[in-house]
C-alpha positions as CSV (number, residue, x, y, z in Angstrom):
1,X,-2.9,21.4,39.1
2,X,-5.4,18.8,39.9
3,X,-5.6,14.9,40.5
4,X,-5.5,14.3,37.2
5,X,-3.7,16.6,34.3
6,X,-7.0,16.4,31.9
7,X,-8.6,18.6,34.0
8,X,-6.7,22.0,33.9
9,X,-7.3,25.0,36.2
10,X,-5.7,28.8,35.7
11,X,-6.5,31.8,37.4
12,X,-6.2,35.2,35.4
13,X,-6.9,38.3,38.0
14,X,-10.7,36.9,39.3
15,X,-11.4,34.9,36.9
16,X,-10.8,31.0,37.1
17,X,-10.7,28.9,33.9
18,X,-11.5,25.1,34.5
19,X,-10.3,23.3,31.2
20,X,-11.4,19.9,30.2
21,X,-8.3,18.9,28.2
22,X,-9.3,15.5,26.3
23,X,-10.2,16.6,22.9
24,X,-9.0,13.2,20.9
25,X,-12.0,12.3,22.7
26,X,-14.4,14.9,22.4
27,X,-13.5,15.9,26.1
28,X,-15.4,13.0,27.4
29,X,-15.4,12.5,31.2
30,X,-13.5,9.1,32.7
31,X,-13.7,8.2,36.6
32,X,-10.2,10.3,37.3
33,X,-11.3,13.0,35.5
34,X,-15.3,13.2,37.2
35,X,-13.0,13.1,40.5
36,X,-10.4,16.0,39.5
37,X,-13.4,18.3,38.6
38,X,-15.2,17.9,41.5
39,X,-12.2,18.3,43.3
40,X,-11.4,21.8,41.5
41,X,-14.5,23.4,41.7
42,X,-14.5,22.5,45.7
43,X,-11.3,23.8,45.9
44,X,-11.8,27.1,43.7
45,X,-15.4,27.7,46.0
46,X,-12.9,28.7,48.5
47,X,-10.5,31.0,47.1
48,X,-11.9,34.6,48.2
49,X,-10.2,36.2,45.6
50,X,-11.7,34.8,42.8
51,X,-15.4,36.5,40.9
52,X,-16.1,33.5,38.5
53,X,-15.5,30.6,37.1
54,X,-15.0,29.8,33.6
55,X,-15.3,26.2,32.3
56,X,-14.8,24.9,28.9
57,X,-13.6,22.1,26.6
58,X,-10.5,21.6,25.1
59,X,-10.5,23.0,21.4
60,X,-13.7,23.6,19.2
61,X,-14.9,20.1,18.5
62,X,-16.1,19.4,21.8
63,X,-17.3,21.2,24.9
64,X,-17.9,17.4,26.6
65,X,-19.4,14.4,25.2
66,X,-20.1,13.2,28.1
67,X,-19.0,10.2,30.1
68,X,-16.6,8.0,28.4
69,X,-18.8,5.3,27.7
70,X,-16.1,3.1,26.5
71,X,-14.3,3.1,30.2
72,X,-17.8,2.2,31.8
73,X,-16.6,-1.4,32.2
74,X,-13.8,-0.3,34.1
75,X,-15.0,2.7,35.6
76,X,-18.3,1.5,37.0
77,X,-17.6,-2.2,37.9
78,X,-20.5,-4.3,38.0
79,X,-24.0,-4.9,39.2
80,X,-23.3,-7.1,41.7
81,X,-20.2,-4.9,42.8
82,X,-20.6,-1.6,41.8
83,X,-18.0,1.2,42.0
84,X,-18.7,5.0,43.6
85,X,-18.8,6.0,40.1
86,X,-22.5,7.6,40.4
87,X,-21.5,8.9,43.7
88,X,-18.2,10.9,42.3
89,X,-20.0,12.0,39.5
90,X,-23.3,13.6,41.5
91,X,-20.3,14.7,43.8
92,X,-18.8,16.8,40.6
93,X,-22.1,18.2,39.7
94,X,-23.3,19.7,42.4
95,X,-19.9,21.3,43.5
96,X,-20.3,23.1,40.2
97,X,-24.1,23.9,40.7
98,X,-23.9,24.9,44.4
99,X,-20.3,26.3,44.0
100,X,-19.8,29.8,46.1
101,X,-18.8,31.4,43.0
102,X,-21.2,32.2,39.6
103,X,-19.9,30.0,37.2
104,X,-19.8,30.0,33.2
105,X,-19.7,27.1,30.6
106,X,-18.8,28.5,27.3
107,X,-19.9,25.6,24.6
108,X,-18.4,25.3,21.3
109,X,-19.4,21.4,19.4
110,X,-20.7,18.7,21.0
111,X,-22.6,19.2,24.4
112,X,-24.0,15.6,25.2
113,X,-25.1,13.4,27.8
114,X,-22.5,14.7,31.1
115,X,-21.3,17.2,28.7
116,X,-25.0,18.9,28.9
117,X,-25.3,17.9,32.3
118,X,-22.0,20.2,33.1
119,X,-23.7,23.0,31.7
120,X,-27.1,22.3,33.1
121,X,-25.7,23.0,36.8
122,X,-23.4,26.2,35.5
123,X,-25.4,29.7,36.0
124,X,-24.9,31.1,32.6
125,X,-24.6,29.2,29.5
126,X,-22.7,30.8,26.4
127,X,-23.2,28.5,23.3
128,X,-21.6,29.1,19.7
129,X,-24.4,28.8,17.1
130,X,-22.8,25.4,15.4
131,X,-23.2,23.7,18.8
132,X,-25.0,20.0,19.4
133,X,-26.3,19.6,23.0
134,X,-28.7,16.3,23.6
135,X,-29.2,14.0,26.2
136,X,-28.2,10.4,24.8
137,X,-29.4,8.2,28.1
138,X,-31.9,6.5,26.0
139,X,-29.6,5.1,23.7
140,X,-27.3,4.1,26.7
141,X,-29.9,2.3,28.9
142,X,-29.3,4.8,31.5
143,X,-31.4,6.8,34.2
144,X,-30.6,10.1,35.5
145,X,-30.8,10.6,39.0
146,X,-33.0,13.3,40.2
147,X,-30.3,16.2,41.2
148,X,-29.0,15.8,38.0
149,X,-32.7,16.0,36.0
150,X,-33.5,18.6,38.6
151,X,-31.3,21.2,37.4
152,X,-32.6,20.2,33.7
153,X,-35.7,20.9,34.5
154,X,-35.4,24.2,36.5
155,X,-33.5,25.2,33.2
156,X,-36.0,24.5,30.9
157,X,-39.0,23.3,32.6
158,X,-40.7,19.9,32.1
159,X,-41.9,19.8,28.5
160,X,-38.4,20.8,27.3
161,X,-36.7,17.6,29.5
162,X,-39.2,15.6,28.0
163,X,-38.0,16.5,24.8
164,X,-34.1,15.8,26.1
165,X,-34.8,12.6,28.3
166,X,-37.6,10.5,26.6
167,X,-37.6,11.7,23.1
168,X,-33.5,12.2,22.9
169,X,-33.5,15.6,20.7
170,X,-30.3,17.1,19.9
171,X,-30.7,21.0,19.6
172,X,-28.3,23.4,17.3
173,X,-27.2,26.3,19.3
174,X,-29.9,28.8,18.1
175,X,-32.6,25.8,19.0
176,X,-30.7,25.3,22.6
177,X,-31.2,29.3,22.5
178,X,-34.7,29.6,21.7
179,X,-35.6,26.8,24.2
180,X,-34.3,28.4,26.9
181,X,-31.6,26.0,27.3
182,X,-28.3,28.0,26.9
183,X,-28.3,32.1,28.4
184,X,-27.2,33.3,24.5
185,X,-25.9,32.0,21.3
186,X,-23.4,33.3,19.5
187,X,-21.4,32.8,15.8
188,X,-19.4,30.1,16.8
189,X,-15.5,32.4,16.4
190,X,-17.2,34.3,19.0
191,X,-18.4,31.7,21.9
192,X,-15.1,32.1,24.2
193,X,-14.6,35.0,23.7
194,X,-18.2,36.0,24.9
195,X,-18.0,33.6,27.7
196,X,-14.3,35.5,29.1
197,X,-15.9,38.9,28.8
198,X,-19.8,38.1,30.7
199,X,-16.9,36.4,33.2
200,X,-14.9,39.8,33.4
201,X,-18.5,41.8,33.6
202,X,-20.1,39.4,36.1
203,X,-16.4,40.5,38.2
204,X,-17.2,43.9,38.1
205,X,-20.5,43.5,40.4
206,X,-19.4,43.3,44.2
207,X,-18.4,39.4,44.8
208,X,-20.2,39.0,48.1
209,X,-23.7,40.4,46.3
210,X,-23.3,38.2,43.4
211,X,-22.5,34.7,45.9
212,X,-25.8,36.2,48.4
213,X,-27.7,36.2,45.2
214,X,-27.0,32.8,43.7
215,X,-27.2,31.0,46.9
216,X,-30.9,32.9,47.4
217,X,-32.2,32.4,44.0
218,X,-31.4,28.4,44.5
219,X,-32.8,28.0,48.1
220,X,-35.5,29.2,46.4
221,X,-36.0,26.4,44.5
222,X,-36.1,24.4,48.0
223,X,-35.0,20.8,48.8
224,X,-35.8,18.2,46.1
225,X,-38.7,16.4,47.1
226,X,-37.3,12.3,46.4
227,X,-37.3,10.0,49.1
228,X,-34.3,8.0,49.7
229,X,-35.7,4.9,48.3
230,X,-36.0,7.0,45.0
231,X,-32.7,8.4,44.8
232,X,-31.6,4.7,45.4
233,X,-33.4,3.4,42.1
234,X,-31.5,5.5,39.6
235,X,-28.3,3.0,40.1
236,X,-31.1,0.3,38.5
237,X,-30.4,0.7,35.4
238,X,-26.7,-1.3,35.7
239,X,-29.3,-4.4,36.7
240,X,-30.9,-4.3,33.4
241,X,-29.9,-6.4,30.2
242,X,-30.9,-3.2,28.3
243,X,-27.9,-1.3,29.9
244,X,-26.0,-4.6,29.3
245,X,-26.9,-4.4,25.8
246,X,-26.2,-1.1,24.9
247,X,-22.8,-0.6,26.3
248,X,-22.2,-3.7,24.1
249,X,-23.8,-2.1,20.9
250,X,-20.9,1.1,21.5
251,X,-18.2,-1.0,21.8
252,X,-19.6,-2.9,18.7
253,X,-20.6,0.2,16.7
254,X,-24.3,-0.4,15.6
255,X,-27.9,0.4,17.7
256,X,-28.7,-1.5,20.4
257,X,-31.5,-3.7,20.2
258,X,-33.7,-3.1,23.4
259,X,-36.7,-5.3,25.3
260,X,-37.7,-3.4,28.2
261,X,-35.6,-6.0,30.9
């Protein structure tokens, strides 16, 4: 169980399953439900017994959409009073990137925005060939904040997030394959079934080489190199009648009409 029933966790022998359970709406991500999964992957990080994590969406349709763009009036508040939305959510994602355990996104439909965000911080990405994973923040009004574009671009490197961020391509599963984006594609019958058994192999390897290893290979990568004022400035984009604008466009159903303010 977890703070909030739309994200499910089971436990079968050492492998964890984290279940996004929202698939009348694409499994897209409200403020409860960021919270719950941050909460479960810091609470599944220190269960010795377990080898890996699994985490998927609910049904075929949808690995995650994302954030539920329609609750960002609610769930964000304002821009003179905003909530600790971008903090719960940066809070979520890096408890799954820097999460004790190797974990595993098997991806089957839509992968978009937060959806592909989730996957960027797993360690091994199993995508079914019919998949659609893209980066929408352009046509949101919305800025990334660097840990998030970070692990984007130690995925795929900078021309690839390029192609994600600024120009907003959406890649099939065998284009998300060849870019380096997902670990391997598969016919889309196949994708969980893929995921469960590199879960069970990755199991087999002794637990405390596999955590040394992942922990290593990231410190690697060393601290992100963004001053504070930086990290501040990625909230700016709830200041800006673009942002104002597009969140009005979804609720109205038609393209937002942006002027660079």
């Amino acid at each position: 169980m977890t703070a909030d029933d739309r994200i499910k966790v089971s436990v079968d022998g050492p492998v964890a399953t984290v279940l996004i359970d929202r698939a009348e709406k694409r499994n897209a991500l409200d403020l409860p439900m960021w919270r719950a999964l941050g909460t479960a992957f810091d609470a599944l990080g220190a269960v010795n017994e377990i080898g890996c994590i699994l985490v998927r969406g609910a049904g075929t349709a949808a690995f995650s959409a994302g954030a539920d763009i329609g609750a960002f009036g609610r769930d964000r508040g304002t821009a003179e009073a905003p909530s600790s939305y971008d903090e719960d959510l940066h809070h979520s994602m890096q408890a799954i990137r820097t999460c004790t355990h190797p974990v595993v996104a098997a991806i089957s439909g839509w992968c978009m925005g937060g959806g592909a965000g989730i996957a960027s911080m797993c360690d091994f990405r199993v995508g079914a060939e019919g998949m659609r994973l893209g980066v929408p923040a352009r046509e949101r009004g919305i800025w990334y904040a660097h840990a998030e574009l970070d692990a984007i671009l130690s995925v795929v490197g900078y021309a690839i997030a390029c192609e994600l961020m600024i120009e907003g391509r959406v890649f099939s599963g065998r284009e998300a394959y060849e870019k380096g984006l997902i670990s391997r594609v598969v016919p889309d019958a196949a994708v969980f079934d893929e995921a469960e058994a590199l879960a069970r192999r990755i199991c087999q390897g002794a637990p405390l080489s596999n955590r040394y290893h992942k922990r290593a290979l990231q410190a690697l990568r060393g601290p992100i190199p963004v001053s504070a004022e930086d990290q501040a400035a990625s909230q700016g984009f709830m200041k800006t009648a673009d942002y104002a604008e597009a969140t009005l466009a979804f609720t109205e159903k038609r393209r937002p009409v942006f002027r660079g303010a």
